[in-house]
Every structure is written in structure tokens, then in C-alpha cells.
N, C-alpha and C positions, 0 to 999 in steps of 0.2 A: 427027028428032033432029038437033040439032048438028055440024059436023062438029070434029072435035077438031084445037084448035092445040097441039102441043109445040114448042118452039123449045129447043136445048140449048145451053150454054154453055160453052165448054170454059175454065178461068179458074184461076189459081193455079201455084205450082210441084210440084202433086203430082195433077197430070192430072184435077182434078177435073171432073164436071160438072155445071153448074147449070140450072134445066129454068126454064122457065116453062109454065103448063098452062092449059088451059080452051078454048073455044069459038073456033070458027074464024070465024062471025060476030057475036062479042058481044065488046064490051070486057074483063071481067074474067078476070083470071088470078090464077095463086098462082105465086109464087117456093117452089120445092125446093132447100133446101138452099143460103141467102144465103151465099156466101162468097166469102173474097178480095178481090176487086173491086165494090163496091156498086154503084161512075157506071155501068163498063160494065152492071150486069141493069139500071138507067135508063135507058140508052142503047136496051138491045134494047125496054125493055116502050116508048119513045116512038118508037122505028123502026118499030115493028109498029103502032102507035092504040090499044093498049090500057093499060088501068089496075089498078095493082097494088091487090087487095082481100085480100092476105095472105098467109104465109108458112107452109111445111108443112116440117119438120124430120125427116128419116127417122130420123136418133140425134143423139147428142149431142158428138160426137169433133169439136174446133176445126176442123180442115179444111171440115168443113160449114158450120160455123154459126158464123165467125169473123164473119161481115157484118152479124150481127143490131144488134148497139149502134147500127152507122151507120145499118143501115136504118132501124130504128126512131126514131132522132133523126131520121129527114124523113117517115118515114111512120105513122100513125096506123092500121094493122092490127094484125089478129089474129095471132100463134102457135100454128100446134096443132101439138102434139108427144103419142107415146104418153103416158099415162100414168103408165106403169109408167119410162119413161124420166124424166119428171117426176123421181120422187121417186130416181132413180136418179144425178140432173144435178145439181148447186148450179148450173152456168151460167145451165142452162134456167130454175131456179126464180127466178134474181136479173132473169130477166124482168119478171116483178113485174103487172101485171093486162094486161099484152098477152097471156099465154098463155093457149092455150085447150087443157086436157090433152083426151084424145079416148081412146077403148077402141076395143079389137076390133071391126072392123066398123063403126065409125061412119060418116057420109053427113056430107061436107061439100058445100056449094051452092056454087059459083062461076058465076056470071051463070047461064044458064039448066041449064048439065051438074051433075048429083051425081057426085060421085067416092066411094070408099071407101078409108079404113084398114085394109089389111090386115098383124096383128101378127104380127113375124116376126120374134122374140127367137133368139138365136143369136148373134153378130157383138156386141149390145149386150142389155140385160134387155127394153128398151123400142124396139129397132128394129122400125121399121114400113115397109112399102111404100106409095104412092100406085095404088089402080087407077082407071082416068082413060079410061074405054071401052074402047079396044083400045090402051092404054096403059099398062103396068107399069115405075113408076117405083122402081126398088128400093134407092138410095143403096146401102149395105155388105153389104148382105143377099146379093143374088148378082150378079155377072157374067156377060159373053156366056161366060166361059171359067173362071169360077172361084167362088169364093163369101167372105165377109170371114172376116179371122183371127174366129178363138175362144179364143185363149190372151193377150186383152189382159183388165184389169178387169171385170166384168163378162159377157165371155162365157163362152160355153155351148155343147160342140159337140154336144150329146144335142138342145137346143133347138133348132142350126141343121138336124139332121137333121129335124128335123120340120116346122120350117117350107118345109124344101125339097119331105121327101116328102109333107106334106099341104096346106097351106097352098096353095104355090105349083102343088102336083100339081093342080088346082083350075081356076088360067088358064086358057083356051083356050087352043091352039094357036097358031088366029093373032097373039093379042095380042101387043105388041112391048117387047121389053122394054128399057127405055132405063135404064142402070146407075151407078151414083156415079163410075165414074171410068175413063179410059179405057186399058184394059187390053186391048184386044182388035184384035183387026186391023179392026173394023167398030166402028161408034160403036153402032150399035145392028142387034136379030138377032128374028128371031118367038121367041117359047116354045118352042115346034114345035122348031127347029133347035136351040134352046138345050138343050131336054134331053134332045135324041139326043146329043150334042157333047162338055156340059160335065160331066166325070167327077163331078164331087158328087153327079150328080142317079142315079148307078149304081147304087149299094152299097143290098143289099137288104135292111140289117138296121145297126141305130145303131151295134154293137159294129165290122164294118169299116169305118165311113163316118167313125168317131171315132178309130179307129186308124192310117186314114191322114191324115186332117185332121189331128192331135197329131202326127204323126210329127215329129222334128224336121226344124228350118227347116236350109236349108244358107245 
């Protein structure tokens, strides 16, 4: 097998980061989450030798996905975004036949690695994770240290308890999980460490996990 390339991007004024994924010796990669800066993910994917074959979207919230128009005006790839995100975005959908919607579980092919869609509504209707070998790409869904609001448009905090305790309960350990923005004293942490650590991953029943998550903000 492959050995897996992540290179992360740290870009924006609200600590984003932007991944580039796939094979450690083959050209193609996928951009996670185009945003802010388009030159600079050009910069990295012609630093590295390799070639951008398309864009994977974990939700729909402008911080991620402010880079798409530009990308898109120099690049000739795909979009795949959940689904259920689709019909949940007018952004996503003004796409227009670049997008490619994707379900639960689907298998996307970037050069010789399959990656999968794992859906992990909570955060947004349609947020989804990248798992990318021993790689968990999870934009808003969770942090090394926390997990995304549920009280914007859209979200769900009964959803994110589940994506957290089933979904993501799933990972292996090893896997690493590289997060939409950098909130943590480590840019990236295994699963393992992550949900010994990160209090969301506690609460052994939706009723506390939604009670404290809803608590109010200070």
C-alpha cells in the first residue's frame, strides 16, 4: 500500500486548516476545505510535485469553502460535498456541475489510495469527515480538544452526539486526527489520545452531552 501524504495548511484569519491528501508516491491529491488563500494550496501542491485532481468539502460555512470560485476558475476538478449538505448550501449548489454530492460511506479514488466519507452531521446537516488511511480529516466535526458549535443554522447537538459516539467511536486508535482549525496546543493528536482527553467524547448518554454542549456560551 501507499504511504499516505497529508501536508496541512495553516491559512486565513480564523486559524484554519487546509489539508492536502493522497499518496506519498503518486501525484494526485485532494484539497480539504479550499479557503482563504488559493496561490498559497498552489504553491504547496507545486512544492510537493504533485497535482490537484479535486476538492473534498467537510461543510459548507465560508471559512472553508471561501476558495472554491477561485479554484475553480483555474482548475477543472470535481467537488464532492455530503449530500445532504448539498441541499442544505445554495453556495455548494451555485457550484453548478463541478459538484460531485457523495453519501455515507462513499469511496473516493485519488491516484492509486480510496479514501472514505464518513457522515458526521452535528456541527452542520451534511458535515462529513475524510478517512484517508490512518488519517481523519474532520473540518468542524471534532477537535484535538473539542468539537464544533451546534447552536448555529443547521445544527444538531443529539446528531453530533452520535457522530462522536458512533461514527467516530469506529476509528482506530492509531488514526490521526488532523482538525479544521487550530485550536489545540498540537496541530494534530491519534484518536487514541483524543478520546481519552477531549471531554465530548465522555458523556455516556445524549441527554448530558447536549446539556452541556447547549450550555450557554460565556
Amino acid at each position: 500500500m501507499e504511504t499516505l501524504y497529508v501536508r496541512q495548511l495553516k491559512l486565513g484569519p480564523m486559524d484554519n486548516f487546509v489539508y492536502l491528501v493522497g499518496a506519498a508516491d503518486a501525484p494526485e491529491v485532494l484539497v480539504v476545505d479550499p479557503a482563504w488563500d488559493v496561490p498559497a494550496i498552489e504553491r504547496a501542491v507545486a512544492e510537493d510535485g504533485k497535482r490537484l485532481v479535486g476538492a473534498f468539502v467537510s461543510h459548507c460555512h465560508k471559512d472553508h469553502i471561501n476558495g472554491l470560485p477561485e479554484l475553480l476558475s483555474r482548475h477543472d476538478v470535481p467537488v464532492y460535498a455530503q449530500r445532504e449538505e448539498v441541499a442544505f448550501s445554495e453556495d455548494l449548489r451555485a457550484l453548478g456541475d463541478a459538484l460531485r454530492p457523495v453519501g455515507p460511506g462513499d469511496a473516493l479514488t485519488v491516484g492509486p489510495r480510496t479514501f472514505l466519507a464518513l457522515h458526521t452531521p452535528g456541527h452542520t446537516p451534511g458535515s462529513h469527515c475524510l478517512l484517508a488511511g490512518d488519517a481523519l480529516v474532520s473540518g468542524d466535526t471534532v477537535f484535538i480538544n473539542g468539537c464544533g458549535r451546534c447552536d448555529m443554522r443547521g445544527g444538531n447537538p443529539e446528531d453530533m452526539y452520535r457522530s462522536l459516539s458512533q461514527v467516530l467511536l469506529r476509528v482506530p486508535d492509531e488514526t490521526r486526527l488532523w482538525p479544521g482549525h487550530d485550536y489545540a496546543d498540537v496541530p494534530v493528536a491519534a484518536m487514541g489520545q483524543v478520546r481519552q482527553a477531549n471531554p465530548y467524547f465522555a458523556f455516556p448518554d445524549v441527554a448530558s452531552f447536549v446539556a452541556y454542549r447547549m450550555r450557554p456560551r460565556r
